[in-house]
Each structure stands twice: as structure tokens, then as C-alpha cells.
PQR file of N, CA, C, O and H, with PARSE charges and radii, in Angstrom:
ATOM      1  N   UNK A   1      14.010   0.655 -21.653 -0.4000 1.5000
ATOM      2  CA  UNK A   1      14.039   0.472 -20.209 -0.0000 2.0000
ATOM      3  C   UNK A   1      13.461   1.694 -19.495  0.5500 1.7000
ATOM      4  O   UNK A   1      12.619   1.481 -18.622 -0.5500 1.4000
ATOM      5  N   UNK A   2      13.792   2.847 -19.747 -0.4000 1.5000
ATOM      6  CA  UNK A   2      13.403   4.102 -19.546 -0.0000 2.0000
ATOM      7  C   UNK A   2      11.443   4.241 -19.436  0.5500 1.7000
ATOM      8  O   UNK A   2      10.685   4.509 -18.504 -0.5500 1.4000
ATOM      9  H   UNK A   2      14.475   3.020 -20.456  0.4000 1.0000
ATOM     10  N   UNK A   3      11.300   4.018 -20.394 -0.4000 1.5000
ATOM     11  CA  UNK A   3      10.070   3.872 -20.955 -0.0000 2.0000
ATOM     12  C   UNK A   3       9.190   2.665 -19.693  0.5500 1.7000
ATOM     13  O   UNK A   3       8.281   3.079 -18.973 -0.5500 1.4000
ATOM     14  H   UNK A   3      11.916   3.800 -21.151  0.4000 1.0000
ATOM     15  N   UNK A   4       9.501   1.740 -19.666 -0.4000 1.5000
ATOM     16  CA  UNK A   4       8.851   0.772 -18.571 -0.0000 2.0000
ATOM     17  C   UNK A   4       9.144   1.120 -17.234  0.5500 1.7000
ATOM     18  O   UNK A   4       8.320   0.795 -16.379 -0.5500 1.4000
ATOM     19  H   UNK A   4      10.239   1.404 -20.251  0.4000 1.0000
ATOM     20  N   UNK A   5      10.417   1.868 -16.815 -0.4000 1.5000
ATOM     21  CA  UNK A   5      10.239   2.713 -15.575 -0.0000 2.0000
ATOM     22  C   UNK A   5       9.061   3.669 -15.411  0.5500 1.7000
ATOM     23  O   UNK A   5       8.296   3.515 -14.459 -0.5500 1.4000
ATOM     24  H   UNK A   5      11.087   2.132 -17.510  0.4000 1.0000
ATOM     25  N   UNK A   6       8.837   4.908 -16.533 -0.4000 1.5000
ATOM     26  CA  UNK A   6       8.047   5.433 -16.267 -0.0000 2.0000
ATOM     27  C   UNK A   6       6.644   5.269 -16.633  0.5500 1.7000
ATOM     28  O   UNK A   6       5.799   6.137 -16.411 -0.5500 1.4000
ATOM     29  H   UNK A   6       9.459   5.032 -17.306  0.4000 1.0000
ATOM     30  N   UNK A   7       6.408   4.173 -17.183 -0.4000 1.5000
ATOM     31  CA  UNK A   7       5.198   3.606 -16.653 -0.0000 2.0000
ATOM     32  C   UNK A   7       4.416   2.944 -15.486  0.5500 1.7000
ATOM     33  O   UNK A   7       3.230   2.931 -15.153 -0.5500 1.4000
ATOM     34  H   UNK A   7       7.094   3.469 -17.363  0.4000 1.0000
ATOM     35  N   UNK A   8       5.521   2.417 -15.015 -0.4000 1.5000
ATOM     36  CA  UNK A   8       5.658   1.644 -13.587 -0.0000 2.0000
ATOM     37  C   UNK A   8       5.086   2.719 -12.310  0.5500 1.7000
ATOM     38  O   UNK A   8       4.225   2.557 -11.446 -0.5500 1.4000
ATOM     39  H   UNK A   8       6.484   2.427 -15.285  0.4000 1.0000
ATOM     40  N   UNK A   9       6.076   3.976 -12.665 -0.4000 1.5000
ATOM     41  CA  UNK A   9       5.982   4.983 -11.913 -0.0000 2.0000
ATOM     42  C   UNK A   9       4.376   5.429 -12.144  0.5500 1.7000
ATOM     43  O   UNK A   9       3.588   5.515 -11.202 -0.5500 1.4000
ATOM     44  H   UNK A   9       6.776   4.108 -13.367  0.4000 1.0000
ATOM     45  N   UNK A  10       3.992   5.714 -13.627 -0.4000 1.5000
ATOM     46  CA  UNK A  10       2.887   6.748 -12.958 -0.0000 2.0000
ATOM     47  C   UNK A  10       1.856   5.630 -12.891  0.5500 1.7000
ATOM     48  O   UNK A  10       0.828   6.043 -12.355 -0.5500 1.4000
ATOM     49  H   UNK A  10       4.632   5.643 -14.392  0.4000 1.0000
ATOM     50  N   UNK A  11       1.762   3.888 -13.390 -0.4000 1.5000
ATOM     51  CA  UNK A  11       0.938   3.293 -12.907 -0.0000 2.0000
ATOM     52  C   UNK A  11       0.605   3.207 -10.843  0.5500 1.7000
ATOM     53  O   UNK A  11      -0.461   3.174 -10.228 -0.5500 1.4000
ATOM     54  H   UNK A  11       2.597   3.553 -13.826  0.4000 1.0000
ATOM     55  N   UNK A  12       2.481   3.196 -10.196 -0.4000 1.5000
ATOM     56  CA  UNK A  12       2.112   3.185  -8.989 -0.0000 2.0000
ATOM     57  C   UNK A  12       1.357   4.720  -8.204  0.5500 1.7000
ATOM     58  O   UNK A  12       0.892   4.764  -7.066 -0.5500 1.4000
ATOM     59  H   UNK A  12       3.347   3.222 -10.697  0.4000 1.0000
ATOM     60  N   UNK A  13       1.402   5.488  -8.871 -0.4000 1.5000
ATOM     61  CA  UNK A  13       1.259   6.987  -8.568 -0.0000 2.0000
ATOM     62  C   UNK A  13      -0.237   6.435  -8.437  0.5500 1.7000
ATOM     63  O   UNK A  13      -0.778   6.150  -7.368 -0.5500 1.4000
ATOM     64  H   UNK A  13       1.780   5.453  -9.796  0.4000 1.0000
ATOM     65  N   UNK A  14      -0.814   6.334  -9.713 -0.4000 1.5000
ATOM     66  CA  UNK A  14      -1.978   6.251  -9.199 -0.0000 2.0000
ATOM     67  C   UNK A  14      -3.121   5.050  -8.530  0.5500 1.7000
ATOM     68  O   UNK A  14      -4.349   5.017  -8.445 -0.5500 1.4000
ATOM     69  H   UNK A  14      -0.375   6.566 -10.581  0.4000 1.0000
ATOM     70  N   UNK A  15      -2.466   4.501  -8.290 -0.4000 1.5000
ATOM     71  CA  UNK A  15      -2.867   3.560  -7.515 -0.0000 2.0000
ATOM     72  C   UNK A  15      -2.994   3.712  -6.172  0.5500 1.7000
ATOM     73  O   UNK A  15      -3.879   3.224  -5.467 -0.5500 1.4000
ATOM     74  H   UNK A  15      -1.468   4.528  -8.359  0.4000 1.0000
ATOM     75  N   UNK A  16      -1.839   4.591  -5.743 -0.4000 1.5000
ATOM     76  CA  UNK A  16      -1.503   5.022  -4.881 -0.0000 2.0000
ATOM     77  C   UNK A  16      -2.446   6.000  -4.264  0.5500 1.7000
ATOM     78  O   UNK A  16      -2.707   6.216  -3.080 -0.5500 1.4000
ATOM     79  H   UNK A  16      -1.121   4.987  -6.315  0.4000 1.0000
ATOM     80  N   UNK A  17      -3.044   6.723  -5.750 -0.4000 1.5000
ATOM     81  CA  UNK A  17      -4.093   8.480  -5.301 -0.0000 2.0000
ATOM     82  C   UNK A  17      -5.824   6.952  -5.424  0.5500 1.7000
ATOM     83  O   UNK A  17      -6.723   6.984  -4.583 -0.5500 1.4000
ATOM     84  H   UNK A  17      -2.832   6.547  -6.712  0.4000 1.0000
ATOM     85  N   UNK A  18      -5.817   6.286  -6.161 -0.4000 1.5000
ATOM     86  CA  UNK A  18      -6.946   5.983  -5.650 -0.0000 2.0000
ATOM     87  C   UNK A  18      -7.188   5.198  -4.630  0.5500 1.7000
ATOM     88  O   UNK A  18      -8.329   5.140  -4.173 -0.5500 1.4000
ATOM     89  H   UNK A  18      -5.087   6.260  -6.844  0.4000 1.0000
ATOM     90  N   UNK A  19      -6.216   4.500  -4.128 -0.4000 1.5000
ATOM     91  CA  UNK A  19      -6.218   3.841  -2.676 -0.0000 2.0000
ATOM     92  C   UNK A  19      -6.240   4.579  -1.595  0.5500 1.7000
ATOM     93  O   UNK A  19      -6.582   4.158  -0.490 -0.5500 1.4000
ATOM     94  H   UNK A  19      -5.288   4.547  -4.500  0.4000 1.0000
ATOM     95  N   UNK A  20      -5.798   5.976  -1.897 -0.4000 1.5000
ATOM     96  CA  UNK A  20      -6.025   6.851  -0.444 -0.0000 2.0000
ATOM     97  C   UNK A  20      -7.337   7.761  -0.660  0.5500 1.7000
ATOM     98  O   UNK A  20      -7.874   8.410   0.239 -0.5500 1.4000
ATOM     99  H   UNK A  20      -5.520   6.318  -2.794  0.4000 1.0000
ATOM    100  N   UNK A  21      -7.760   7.703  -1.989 -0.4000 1.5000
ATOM    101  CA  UNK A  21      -8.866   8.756  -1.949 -0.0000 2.0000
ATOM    102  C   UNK A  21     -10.020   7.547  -1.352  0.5500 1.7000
ATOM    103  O   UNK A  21     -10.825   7.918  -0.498 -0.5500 1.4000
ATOM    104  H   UNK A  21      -7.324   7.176  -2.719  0.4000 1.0000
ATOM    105  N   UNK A  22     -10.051   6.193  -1.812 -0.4000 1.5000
ATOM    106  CA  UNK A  22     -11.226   5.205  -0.952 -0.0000 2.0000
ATOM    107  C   UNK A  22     -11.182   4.689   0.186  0.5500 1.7000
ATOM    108  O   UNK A  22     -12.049   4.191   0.904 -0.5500 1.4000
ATOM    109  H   UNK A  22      -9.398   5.891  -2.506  0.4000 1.0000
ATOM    110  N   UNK A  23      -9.557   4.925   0.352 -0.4000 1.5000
ATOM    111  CA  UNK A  23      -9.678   4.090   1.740 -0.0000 2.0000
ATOM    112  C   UNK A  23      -8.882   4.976   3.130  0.5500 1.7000
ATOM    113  O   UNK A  23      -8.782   4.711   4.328 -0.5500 1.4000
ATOM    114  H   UNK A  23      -8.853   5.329  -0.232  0.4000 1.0000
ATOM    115  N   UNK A  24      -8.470   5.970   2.390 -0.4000 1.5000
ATOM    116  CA  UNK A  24      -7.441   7.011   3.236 -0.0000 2.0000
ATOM    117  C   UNK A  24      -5.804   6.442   3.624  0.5500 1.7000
ATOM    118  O   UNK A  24      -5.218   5.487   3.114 -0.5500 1.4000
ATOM    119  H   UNK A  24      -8.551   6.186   1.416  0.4000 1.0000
ATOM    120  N   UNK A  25      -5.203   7.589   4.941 -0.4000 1.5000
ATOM    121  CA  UNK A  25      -3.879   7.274   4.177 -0.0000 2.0000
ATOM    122  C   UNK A  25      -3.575   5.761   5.307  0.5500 1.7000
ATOM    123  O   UNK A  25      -2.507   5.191   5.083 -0.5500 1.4000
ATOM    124  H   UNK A  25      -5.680   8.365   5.356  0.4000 1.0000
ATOM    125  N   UNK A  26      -4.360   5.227   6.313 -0.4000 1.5000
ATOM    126  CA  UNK A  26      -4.125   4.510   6.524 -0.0000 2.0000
ATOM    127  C   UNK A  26      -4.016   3.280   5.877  0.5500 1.7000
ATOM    128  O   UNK A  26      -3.087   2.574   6.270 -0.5500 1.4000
ATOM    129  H   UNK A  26      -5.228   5.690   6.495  0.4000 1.0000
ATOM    130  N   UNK A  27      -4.676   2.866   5.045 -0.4000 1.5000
ATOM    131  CA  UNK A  27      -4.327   1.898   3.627 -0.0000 2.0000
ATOM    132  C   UNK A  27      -3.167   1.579   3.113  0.5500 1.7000
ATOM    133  O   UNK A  27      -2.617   0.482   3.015 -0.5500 1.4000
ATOM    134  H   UNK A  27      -5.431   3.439   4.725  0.4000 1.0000
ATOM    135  N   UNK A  28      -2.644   3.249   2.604 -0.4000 1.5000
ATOM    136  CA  UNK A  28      -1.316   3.532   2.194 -0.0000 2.0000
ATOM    137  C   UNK A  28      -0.431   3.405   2.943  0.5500 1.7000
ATOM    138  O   UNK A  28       0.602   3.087   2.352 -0.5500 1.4000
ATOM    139  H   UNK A  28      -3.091   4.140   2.684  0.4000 1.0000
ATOM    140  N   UNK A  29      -0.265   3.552   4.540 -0.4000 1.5000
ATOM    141  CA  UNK A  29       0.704   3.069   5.317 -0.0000 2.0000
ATOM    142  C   UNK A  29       0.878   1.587   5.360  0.5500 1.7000
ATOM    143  O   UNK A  29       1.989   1.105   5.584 -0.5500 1.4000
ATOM    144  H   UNK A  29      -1.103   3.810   5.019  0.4000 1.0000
ATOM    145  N   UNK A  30      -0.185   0.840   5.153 -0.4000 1.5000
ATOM    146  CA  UNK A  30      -0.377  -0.460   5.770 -0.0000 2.0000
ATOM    147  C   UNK A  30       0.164  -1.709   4.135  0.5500 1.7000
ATOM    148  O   UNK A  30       0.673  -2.827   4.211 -0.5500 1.4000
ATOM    149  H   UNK A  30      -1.087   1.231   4.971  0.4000 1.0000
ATOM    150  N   UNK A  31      -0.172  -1.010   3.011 -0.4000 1.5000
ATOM    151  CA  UNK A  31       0.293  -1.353   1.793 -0.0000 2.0000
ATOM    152  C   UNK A  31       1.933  -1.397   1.874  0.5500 1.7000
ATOM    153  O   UNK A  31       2.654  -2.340   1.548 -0.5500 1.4000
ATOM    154  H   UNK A  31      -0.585  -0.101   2.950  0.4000 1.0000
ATOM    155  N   UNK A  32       2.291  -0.221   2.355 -0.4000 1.5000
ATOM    156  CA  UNK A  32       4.013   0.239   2.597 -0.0000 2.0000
ATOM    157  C   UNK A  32       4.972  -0.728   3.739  0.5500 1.7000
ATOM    158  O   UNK A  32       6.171  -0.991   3.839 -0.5500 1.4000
ATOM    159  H   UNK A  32       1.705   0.544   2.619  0.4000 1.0000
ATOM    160  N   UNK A  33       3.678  -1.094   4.545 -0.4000 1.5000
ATOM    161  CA  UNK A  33       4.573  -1.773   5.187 -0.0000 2.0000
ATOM    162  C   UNK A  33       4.144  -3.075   5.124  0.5500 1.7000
ATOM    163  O   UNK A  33       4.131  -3.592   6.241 -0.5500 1.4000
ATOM    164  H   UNK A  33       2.705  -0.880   4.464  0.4000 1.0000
ATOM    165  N   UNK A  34       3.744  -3.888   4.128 -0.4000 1.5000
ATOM    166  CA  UNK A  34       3.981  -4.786   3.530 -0.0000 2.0000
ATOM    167  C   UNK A  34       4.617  -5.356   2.595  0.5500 1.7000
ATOM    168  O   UNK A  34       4.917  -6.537   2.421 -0.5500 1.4000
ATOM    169  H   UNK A  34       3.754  -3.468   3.220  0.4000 1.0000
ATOM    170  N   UNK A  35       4.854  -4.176   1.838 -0.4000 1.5000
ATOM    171  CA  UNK A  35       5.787  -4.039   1.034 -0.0000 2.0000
ATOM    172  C   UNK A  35       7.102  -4.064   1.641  0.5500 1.7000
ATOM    173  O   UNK A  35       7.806  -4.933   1.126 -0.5500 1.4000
ATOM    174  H   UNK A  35       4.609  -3.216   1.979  0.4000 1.0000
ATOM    175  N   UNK A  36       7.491  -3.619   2.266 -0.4000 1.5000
ATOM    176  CA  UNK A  36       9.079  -3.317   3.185 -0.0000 2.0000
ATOM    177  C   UNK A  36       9.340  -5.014   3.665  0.5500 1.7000
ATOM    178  O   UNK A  36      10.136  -5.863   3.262 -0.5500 1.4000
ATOM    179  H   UNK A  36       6.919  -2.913   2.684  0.4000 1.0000
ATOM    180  N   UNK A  37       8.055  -5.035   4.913 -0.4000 1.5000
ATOM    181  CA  UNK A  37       8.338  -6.527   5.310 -0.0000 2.0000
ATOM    182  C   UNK A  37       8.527  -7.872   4.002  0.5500 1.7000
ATOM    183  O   UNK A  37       9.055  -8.970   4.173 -0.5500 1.4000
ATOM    184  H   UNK A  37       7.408  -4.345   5.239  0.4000 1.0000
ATOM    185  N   UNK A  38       7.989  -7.402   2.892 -0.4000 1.5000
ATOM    186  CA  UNK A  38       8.347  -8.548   2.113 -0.0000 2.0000
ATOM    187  C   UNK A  38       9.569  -8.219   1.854  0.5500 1.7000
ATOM    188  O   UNK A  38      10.277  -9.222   1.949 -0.5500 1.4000
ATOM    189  H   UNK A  38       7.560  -6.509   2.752  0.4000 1.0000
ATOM    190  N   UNK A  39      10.132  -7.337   1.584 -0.4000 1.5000
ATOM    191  CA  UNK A  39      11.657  -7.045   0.805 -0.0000 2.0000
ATOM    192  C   UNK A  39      12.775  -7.165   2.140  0.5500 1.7000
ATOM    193  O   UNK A  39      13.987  -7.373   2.079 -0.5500 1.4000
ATOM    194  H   UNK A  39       9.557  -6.522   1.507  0.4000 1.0000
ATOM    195  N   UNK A  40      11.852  -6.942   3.434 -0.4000 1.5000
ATOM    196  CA  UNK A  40      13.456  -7.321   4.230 -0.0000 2.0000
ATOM    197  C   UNK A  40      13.035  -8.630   5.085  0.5500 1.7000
ATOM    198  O   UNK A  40      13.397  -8.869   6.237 -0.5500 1.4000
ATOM    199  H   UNK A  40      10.868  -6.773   3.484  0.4000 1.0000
ATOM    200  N   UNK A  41      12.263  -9.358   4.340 -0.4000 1.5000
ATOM    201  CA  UNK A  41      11.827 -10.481   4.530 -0.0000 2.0000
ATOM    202  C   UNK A  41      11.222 -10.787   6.454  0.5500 1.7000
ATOM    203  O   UNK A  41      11.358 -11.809   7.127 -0.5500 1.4000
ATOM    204  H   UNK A  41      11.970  -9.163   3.404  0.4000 1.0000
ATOM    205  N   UNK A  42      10.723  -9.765   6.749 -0.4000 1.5000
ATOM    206  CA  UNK A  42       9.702  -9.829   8.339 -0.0000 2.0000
ATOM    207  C   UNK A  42       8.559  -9.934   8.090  0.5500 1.7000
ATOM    208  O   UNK A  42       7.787  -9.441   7.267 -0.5500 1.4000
ATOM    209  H   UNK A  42      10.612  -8.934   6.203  0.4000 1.0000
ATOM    210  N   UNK A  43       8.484 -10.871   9.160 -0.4000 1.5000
ATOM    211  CA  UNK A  43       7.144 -11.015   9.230 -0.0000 2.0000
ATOM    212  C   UNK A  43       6.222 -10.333   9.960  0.5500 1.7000
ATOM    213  O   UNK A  43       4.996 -10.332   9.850 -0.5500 1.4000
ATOM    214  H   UNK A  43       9.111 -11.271   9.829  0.4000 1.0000
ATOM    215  N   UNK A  44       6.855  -9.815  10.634 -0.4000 1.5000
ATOM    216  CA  UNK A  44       6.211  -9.030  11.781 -0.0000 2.0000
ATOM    217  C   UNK A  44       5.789  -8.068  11.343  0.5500 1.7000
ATOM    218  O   UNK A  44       4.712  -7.636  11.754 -0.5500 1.4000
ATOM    219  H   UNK A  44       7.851  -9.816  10.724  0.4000 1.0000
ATOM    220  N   UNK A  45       6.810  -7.150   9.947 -0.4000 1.5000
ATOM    221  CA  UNK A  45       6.237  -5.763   9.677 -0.0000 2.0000
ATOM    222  C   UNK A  45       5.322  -5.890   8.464  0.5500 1.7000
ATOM    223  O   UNK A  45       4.685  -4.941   8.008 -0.5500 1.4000
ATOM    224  H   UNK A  45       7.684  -7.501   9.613  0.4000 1.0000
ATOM    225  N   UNK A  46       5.298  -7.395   7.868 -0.4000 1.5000
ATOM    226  CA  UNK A  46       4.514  -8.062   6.724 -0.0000 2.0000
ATOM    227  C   UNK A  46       2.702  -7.916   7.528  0.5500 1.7000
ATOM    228  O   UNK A  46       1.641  -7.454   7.108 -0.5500 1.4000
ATOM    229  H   UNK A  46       5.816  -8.166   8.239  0.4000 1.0000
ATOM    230  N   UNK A  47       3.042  -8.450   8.576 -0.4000 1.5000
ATOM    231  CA  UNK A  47       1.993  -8.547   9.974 -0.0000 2.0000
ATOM    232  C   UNK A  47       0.851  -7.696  10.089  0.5500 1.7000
ATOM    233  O   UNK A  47      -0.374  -7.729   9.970 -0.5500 1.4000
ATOM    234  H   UNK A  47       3.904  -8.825   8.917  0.4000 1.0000
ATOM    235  N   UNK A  48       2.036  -6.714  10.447 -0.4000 1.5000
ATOM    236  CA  UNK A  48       1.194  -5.491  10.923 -0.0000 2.0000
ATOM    237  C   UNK A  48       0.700  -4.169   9.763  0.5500 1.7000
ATOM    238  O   UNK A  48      -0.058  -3.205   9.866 -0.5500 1.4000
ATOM    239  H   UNK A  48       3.031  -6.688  10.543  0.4000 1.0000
ATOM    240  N   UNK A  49       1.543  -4.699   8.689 -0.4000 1.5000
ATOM    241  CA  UNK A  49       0.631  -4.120   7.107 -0.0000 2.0000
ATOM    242  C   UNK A  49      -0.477  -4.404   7.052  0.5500 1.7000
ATOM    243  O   UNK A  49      -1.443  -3.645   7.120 -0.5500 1.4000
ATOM    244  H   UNK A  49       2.159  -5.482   8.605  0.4000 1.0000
ATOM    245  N   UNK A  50      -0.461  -5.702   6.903 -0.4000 1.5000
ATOM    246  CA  UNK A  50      -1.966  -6.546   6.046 -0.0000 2.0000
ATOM    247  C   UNK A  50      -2.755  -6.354   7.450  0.5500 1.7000
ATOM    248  O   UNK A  50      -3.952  -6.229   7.194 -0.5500 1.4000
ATOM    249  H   UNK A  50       0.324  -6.319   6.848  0.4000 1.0000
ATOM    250  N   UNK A  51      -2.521  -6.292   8.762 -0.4000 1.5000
ATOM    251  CA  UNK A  51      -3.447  -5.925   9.692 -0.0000 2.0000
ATOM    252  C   UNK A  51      -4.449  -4.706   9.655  0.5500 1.7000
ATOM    253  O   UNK A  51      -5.661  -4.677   9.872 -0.5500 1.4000
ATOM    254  H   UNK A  51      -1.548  -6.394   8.971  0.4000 1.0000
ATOM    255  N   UNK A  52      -3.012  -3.091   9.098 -0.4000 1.5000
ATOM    256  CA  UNK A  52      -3.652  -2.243   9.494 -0.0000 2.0000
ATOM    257  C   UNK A  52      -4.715  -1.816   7.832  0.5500 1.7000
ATOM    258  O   UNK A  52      -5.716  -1.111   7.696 -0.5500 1.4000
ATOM    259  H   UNK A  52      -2.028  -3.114   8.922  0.4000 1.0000
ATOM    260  N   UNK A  53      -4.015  -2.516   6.958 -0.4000 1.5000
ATOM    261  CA  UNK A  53      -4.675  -2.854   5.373 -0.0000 2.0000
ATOM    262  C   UNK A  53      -5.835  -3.224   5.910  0.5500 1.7000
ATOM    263  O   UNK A  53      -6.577  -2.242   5.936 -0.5500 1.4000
ATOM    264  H   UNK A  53      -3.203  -3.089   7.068  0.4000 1.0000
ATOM    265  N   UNK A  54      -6.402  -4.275   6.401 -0.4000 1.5000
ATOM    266  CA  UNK A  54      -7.343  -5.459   6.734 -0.0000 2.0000
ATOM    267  C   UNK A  54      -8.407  -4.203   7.558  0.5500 1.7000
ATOM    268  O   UNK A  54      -9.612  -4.114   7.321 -0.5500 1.4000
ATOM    269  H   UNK A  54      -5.799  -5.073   6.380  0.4000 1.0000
ATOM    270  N   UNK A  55      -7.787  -3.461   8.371 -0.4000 1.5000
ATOM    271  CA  UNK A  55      -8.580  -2.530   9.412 -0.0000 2.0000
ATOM    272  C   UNK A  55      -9.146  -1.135   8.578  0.5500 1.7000
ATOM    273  O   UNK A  55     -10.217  -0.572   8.806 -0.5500 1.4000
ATOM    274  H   UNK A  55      -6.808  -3.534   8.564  0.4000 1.0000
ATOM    275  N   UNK A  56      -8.184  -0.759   7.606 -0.4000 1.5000
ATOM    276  CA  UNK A  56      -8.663   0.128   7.041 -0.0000 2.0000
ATOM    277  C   UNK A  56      -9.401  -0.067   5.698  0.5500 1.7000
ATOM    278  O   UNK A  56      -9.347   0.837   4.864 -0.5500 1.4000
ATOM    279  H   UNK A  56      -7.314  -1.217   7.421  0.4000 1.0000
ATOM    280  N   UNK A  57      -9.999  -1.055   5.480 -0.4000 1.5000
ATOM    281  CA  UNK A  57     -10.748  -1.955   4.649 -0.0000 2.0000
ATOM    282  C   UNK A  57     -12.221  -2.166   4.803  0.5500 1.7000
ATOM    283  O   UNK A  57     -13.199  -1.821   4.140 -0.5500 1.4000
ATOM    284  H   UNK A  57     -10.042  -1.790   6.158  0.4000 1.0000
ATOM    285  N   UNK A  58     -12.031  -2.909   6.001 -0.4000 1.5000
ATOM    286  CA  UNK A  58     -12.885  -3.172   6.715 -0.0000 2.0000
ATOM    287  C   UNK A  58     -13.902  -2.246   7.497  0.5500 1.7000
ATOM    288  O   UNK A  58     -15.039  -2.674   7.698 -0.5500 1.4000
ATOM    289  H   UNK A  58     -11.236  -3.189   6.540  0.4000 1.0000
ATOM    290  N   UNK A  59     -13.476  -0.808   8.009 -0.4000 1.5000
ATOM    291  CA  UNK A  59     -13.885   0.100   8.787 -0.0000 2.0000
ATOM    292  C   UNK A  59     -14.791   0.541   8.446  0.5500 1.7000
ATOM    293  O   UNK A  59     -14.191   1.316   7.701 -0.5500 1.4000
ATOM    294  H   UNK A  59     -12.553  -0.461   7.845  0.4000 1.0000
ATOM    295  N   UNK A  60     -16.111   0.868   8.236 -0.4000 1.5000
ATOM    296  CA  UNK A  60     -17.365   1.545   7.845 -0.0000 2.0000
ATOM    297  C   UNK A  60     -16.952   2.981   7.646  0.5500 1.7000
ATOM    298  O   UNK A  60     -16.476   3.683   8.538 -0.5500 1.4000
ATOM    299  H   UNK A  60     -16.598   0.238   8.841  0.4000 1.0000
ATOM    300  N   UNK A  61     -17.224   3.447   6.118 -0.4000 1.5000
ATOM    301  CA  UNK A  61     -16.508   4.969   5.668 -0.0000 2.0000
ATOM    302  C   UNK A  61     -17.782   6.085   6.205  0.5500 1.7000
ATOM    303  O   UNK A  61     -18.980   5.830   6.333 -0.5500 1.4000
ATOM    304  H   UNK A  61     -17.610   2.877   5.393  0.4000 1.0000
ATOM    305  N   UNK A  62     -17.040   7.425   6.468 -0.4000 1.5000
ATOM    306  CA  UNK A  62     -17.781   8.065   7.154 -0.0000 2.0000
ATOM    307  C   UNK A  62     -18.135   8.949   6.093  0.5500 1.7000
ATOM    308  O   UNK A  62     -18.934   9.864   6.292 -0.5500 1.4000
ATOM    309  H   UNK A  62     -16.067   7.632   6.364  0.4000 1.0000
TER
END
């Protein structure tokens, strides 16, 4: 069990460092709060994840 935790962990770690190194940390906010809104079941904060996900996706990189 131990063992599949810390895989879990450093698989999300880095997922985490390459989603902000391509897309910055707005990505990572917008991932987080989709995540939250699914677990406390809103839609609103489900909403405004995949929005600001969708925006920081979408945005032409400088």
C-alpha cells in the first residue's frame, strides 16, 4: 500500500511540474479547482476550473 502511495505521489508531482512549466501556474490553479469541485460535488467551482484550464490552454504562449 505504501509503495502505490508513493508512486501516486511522485507520478502527481510531476505532472504537476510539467503542467506548470507548459502552461504556467494558472493551469495548476484551474486543474485544483476542478478537482475540489468534483470532490465537494459544485458545479460552480467544477465551472470555473475547466474555464480558467480552457483559458490557460488556449492563450497564445509568450
Amino acid at each position: 500500500m505504501l509503495v502505490i502511495q508513493l508512486v501516486g505521489s511522485v507520478l502527481a508531482l510531476t505532472l504537476n511540474q510539467l503542467i506548470q512549466t507548459r502552461y504556467g501556474m494558472a493551469a495548476v490553479l484551474g486543474l485544483i479547482l476542478i478537482g475540489v469541485g468534483v470532490e465537494a460535488r459544485s458545479a460552480r467551482c467544477a465551472g470555473a476550473g475547466a474555464a480558467l484550464l480552457m483559458l490557460a490552454v488556449a492563450a497564445p504562449q509568450a
